[in-house]
VOMI-514972 format. One record per residue (C-alpha): residue in three letters; x, z negated, y; residue number from 1. Coordinates in steps of 0.02 Angstrom, whole numbers, plus 50000, padded with zeros to 5 digits. Example, Ala and Ser with C-alpha at 12.3 -4.5 7.8 and 13.67 -1.06 7.14 Angstrom:
<r><res>ALA</res><east>50615</east><up>49610</up><north>49775</north><n>1</n></r>
<r><res>SER</res><east>50684</east><up>49643</up><north>49947</north><n>2</n></r>
// end
This chain:
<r><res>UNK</res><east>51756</east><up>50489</up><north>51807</north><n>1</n></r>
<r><res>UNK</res><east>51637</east><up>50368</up><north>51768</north><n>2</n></r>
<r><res>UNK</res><east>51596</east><up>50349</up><north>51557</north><n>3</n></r>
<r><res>UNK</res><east>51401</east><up>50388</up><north>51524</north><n>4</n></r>
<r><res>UNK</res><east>51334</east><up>50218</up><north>51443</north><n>5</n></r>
<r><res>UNK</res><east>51299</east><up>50233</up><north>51265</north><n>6</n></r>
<r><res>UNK</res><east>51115</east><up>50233</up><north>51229</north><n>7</n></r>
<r><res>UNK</res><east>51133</east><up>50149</up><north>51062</north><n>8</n></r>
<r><res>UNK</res><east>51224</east><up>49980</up><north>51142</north><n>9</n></r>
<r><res>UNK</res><east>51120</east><up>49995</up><north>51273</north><n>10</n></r>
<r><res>UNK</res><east>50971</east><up>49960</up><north>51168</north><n>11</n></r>
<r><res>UNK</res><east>51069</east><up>49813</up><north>51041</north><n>12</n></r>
<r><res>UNK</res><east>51107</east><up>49744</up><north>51213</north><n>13</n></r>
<r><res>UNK</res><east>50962</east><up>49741</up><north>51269</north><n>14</n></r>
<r><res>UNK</res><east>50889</east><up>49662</up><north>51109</north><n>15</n></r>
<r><res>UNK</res><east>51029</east><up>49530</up><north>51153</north><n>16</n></r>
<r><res>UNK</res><east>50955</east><up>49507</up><north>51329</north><n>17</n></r>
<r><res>UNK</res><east>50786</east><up>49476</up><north>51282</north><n>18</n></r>
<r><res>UNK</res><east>50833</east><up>49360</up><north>51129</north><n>19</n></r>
<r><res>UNK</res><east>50943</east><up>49240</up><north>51266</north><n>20</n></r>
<r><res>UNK</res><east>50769</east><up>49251</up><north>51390</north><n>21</n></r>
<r><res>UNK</res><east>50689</east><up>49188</up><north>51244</north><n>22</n></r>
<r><res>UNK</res><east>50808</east><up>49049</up><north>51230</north><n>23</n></r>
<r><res>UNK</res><east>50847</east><up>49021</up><north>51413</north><n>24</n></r>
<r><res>UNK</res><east>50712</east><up>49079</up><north>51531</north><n>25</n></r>
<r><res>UNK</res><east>50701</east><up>49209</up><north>51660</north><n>26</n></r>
<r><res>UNK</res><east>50700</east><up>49110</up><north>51805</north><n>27</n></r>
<r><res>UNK</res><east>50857</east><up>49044</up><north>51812</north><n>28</n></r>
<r><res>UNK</res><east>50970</east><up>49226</up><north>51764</north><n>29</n></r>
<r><res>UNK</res><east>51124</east><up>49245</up><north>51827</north><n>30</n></r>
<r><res>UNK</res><east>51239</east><up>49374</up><north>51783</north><n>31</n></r>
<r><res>UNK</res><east>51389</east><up>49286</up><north>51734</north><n>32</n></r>
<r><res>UNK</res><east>51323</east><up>49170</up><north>51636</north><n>33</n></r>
<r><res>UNK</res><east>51243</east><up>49315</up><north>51541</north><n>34</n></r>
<r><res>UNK</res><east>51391</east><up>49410</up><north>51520</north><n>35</n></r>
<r><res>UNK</res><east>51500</east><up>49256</up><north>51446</north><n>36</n></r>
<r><res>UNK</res><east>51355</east><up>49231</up><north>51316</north><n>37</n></r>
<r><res>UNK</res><east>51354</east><up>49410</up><north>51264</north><n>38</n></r>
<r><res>UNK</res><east>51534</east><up>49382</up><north>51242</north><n>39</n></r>
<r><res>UNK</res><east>51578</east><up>49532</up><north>51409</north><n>40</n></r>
<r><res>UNK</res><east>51600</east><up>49541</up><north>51546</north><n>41</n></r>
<r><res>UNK</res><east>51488</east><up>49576</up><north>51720</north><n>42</n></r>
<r><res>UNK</res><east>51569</east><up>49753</up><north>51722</north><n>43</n></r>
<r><res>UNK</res><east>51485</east><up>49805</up><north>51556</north><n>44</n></r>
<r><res>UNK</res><east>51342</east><up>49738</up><north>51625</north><n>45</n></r>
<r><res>UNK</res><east>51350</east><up>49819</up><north>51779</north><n>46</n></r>
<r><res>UNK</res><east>51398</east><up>49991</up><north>51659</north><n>47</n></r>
<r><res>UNK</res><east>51254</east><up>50008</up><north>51591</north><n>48</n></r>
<r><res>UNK</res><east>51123</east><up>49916</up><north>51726</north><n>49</n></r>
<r><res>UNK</res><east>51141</east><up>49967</up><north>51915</north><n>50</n></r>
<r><res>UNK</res><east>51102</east><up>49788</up><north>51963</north><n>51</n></r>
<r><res>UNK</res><east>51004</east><up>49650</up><north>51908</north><n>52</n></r>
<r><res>UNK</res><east>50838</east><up>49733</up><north>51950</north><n>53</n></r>
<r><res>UNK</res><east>50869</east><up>49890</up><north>51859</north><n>54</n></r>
<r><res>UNK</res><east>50941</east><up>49737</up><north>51700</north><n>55</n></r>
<r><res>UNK</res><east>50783</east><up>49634</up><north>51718</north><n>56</n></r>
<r><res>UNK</res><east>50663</east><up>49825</up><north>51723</north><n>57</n></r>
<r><res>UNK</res><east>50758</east><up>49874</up><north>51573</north><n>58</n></r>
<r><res>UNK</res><east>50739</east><up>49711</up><north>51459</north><n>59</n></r>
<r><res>UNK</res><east>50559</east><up>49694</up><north>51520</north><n>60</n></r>
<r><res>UNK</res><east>50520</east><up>49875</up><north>51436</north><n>61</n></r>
<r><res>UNK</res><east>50631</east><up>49806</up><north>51294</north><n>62</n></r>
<r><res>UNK</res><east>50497</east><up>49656</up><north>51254</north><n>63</n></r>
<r><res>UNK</res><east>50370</east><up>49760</up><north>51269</north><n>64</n></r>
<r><res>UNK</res><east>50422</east><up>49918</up><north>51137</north><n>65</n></r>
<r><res>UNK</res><east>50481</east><up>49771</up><north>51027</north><n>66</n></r>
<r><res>UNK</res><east>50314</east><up>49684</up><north>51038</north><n>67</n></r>
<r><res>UNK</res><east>50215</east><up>49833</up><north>51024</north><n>68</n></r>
<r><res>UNK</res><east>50299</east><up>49899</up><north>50882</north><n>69</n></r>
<r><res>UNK</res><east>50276</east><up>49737</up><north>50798</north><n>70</n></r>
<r><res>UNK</res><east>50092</east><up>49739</up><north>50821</north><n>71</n></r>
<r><res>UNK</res><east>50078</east><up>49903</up><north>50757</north><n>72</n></r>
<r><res>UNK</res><east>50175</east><up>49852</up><north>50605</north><n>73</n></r>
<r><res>UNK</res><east>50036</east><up>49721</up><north>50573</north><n>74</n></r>
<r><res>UNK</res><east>49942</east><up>49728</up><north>50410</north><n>75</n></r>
<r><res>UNK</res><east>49762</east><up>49806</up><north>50445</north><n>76</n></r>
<r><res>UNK</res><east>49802</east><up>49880</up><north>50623</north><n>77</n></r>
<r><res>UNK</res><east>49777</east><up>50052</up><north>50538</north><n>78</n></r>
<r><res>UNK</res><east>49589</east><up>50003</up><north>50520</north><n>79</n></r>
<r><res>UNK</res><east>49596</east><up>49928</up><north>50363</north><n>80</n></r>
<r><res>UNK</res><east>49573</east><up>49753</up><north>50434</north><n>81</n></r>
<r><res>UNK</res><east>49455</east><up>49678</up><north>50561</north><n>82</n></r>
<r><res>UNK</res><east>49510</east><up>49661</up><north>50760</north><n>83</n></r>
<r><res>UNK</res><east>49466</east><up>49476</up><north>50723</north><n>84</n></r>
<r><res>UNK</res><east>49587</east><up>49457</up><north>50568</north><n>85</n></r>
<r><res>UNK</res><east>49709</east><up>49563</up><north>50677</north><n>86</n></r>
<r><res>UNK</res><east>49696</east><up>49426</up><north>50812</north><n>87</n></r>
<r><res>UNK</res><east>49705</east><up>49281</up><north>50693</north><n>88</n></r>
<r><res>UNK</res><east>49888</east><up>49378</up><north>50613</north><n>89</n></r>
<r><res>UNK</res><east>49930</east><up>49385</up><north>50780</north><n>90</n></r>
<r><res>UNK</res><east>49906</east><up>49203</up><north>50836</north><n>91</n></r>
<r><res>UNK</res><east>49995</east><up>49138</up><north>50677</north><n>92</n></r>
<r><res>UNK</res><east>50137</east><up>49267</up><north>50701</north><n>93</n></r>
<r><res>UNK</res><east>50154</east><up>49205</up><north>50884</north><n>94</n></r>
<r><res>UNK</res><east>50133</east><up>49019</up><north>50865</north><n>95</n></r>
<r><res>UNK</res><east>50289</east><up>49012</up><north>50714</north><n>96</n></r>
<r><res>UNK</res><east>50409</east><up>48916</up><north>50751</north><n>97</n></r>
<r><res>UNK</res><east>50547</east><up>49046</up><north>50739</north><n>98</n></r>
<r><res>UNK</res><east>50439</east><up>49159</up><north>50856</north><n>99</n></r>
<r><res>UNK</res><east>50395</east><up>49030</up><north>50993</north><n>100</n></r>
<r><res>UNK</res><east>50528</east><up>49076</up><north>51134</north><n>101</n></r>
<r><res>UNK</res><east>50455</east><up>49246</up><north>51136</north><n>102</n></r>
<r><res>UNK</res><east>50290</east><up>49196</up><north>51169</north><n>103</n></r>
<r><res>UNK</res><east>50360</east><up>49061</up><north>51288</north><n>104</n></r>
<r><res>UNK</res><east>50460</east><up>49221</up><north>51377</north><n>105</n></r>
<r><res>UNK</res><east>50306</east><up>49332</up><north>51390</north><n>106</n></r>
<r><res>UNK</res><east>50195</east><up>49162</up><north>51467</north><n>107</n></r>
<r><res>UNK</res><east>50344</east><up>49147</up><north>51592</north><n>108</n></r>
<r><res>UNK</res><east>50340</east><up>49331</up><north>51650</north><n>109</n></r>
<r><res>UNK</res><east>50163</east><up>49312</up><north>51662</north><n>110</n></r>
<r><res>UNK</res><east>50173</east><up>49158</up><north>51775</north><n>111</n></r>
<r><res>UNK</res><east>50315</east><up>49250</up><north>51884</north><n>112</n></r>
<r><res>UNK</res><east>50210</east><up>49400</up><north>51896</north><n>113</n></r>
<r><res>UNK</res><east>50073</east><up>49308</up><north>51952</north><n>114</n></r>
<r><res>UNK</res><east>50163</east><up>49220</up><north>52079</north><n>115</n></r>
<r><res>UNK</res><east>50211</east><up>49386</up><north>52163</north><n>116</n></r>
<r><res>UNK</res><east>50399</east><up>49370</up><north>52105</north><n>117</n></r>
<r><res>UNK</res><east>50416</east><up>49500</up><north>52001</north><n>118</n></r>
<r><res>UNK</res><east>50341</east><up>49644</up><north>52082</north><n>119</n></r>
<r><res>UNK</res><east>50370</east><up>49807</up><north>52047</north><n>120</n></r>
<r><res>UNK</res><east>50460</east><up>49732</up><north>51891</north><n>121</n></r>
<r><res>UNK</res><east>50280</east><up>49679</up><north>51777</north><n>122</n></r>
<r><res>UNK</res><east>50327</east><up>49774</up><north>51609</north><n>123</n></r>
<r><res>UNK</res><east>50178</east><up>49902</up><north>51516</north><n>124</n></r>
<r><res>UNK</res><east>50159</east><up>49742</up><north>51417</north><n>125</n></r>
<r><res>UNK</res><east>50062</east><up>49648</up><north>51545</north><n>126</n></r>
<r><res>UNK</res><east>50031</east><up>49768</up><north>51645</north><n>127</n></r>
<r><res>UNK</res><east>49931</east><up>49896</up><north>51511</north><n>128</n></r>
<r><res>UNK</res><east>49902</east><up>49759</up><north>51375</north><n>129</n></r>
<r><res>UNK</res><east>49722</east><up>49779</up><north>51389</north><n>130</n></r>
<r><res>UNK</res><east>49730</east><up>49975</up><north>51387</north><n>131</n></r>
<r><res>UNK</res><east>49843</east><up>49938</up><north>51213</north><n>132</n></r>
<r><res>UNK</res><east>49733</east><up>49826</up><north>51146</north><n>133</n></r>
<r><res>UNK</res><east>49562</east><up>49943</up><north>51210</north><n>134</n></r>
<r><res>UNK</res><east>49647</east><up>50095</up><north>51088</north><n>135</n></r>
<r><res>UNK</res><east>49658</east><up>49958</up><north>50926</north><n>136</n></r>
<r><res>UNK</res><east>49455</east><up>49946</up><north>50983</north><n>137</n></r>
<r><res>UNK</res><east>49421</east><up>50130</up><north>51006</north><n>138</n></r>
<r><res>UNK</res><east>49486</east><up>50166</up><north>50850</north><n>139</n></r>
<r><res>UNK</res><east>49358</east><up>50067</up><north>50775</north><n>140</n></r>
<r><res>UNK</res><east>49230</east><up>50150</up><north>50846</north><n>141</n></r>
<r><res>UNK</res><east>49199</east><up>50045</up><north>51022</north><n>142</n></r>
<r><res>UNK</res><east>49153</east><up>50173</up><north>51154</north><n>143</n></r>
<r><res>UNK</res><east>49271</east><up>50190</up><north>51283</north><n>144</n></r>
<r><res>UNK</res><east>49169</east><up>50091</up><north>51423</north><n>145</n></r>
<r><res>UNK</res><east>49165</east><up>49944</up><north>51313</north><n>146</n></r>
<r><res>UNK</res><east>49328</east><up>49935</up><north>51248</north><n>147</n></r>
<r><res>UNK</res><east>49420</east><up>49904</up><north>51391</north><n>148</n></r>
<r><res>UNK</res><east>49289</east><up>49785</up><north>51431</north><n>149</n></r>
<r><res>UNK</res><east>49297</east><up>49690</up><north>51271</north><n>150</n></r>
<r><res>UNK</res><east>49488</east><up>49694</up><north>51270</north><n>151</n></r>
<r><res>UNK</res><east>49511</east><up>49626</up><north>51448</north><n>152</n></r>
<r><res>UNK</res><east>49399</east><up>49464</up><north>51377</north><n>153</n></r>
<r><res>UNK</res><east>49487</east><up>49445</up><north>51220</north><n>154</n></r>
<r><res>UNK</res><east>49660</east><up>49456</up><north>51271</north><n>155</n></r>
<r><res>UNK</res><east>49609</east><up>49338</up><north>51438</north><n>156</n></r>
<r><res>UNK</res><east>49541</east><up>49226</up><north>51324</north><n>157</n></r>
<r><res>UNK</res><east>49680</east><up>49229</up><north>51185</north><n>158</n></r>
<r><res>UNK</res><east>49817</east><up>49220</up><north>51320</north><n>159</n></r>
<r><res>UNK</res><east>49728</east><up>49052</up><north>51401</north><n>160</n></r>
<r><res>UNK</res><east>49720</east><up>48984</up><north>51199</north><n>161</n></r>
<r><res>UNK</res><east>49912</east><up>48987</up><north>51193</north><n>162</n></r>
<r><res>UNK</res><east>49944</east><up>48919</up><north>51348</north><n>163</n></r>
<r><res>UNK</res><east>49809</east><up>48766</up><north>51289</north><n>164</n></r>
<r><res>UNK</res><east>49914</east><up>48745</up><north>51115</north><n>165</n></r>
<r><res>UNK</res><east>50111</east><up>48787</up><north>51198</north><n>166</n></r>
<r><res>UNK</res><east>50051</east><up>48657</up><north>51345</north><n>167</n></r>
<r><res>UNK</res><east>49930</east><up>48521</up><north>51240</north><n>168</n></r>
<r><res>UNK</res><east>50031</east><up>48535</up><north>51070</north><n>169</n></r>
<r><res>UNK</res><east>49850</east><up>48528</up><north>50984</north><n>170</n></r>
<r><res>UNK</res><east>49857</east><up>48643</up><north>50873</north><n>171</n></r>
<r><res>UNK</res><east>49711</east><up>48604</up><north>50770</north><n>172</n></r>
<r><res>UNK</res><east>49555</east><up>48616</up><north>50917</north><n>173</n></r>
<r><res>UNK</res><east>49638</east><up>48765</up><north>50971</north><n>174</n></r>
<r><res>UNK</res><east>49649</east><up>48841</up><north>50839</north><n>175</n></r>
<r><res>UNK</res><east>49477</east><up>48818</up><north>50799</north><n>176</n></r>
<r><res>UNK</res><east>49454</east><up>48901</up><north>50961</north><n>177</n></r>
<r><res>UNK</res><east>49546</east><up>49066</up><north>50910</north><n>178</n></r>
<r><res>UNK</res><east>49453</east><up>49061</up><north>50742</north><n>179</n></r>
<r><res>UNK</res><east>49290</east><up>49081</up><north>50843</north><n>180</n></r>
<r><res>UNK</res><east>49373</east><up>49200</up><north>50944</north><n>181</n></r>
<r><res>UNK</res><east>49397</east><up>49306</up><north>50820</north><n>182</n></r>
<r><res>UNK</res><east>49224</east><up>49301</up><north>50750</north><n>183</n></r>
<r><res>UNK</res><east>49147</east><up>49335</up><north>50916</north><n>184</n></r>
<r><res>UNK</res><east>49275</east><up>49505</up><north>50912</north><n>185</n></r>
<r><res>UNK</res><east>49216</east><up>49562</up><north>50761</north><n>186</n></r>
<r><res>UNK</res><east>49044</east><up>49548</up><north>50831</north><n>187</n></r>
<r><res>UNK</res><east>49077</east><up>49614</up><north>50991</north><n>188</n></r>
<r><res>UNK</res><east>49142</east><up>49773</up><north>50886</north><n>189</n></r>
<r><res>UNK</res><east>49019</east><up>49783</up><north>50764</north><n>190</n></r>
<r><res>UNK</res><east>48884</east><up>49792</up><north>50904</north><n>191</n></r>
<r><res>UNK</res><east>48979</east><up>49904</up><north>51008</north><n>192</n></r>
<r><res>UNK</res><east>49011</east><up>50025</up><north>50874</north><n>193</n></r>
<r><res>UNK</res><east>48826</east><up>50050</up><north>50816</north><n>194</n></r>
// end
């Protein structure tokens, strides 16, 4: 009889997964060359994902309940802060050094998914990022039919300010980009709110 996987290493192996996409890419995985970088072999692998599908579904949802998490850990995401100084912690967070193959991950998925090669596969963090990000808005008072509205622009607009900076390497015009960004936000939600 078959052992049950252990939900515990699934998730630190998982953690592993996603930090070696961050390093590597996505659209070059190959199991074996996984496995010998985890330091095991394809049948642990294959214990605890059906296939490569069910591996790449699995880290996907990873990413995401690591990224959300962190943004939910962010200073001022209670309310205390604005969405704009929420979006500028955000950017800086992102854009560190230490932080970059994330970000470069996510950009990949998002170029994959838009190339129609990784349906069914598009993790809650694309997927429902505006829906997350149209809560953060609602809870400061934006009415519903805004929010999602509002969010769709800003996180359209952020995502396309990345790209400019990961792509151009000029950091300073885009980041005066974001900063205006970030004031348009906060006046988005302040007129949205009244």
């Amino acid at each position: 009889m078959a052992r049950t996987a252990d939900p515990a290493r699934r998730e630190e192996l998982l953690d592993r997964i996603v930090d070696y996409l961050a390093e590597r890419g996505l659209s070059t995985l190959s199991m074996r060359p996984l496995a010998e970088h985890l330091g095991k072999s394809t049948r642990v692998l294959t214990h605890h994902f059906e296939d490569k599908e069910e591996l790449l579904s699995a880290t996907m949802r990873r990413l995401d309940e690591r990224h959300r998490a962190w943004l939910r850990s962010l200073p001022g995401w209670d309310g205390s802060d604005s969405v704009g100084t929420i979006v500028r912690r955000t950017w800086e967070f992102q854009l560190r050094e230490d932080n970059l193959p994330i970000a470069r991950l996510i950009h990949e998925i998002e170029g994959l998914a838009a190339g129609g090669r990784l349906t069914g596969l598009v993790p809650e963090l694309l997927a429902d990022r505006s829906a997350f990000v149209a809560s953060l808005l609602r809870d400061r008072g934006v009415p519903e039919r805004d929010a999602l509205r509002i969010s769709t622009l800003v996180n359209s607009a952020y995502t396309g300010l990345q790209l400019d900076v990961l792509t151009t390497g000029e950091r300073e015009r885009v980041d005066e980009a974001l900063h205006q960004l970030a004031d348009l936000v906060d006046e988005w939600v302040e007129a949205a709110a009244r």
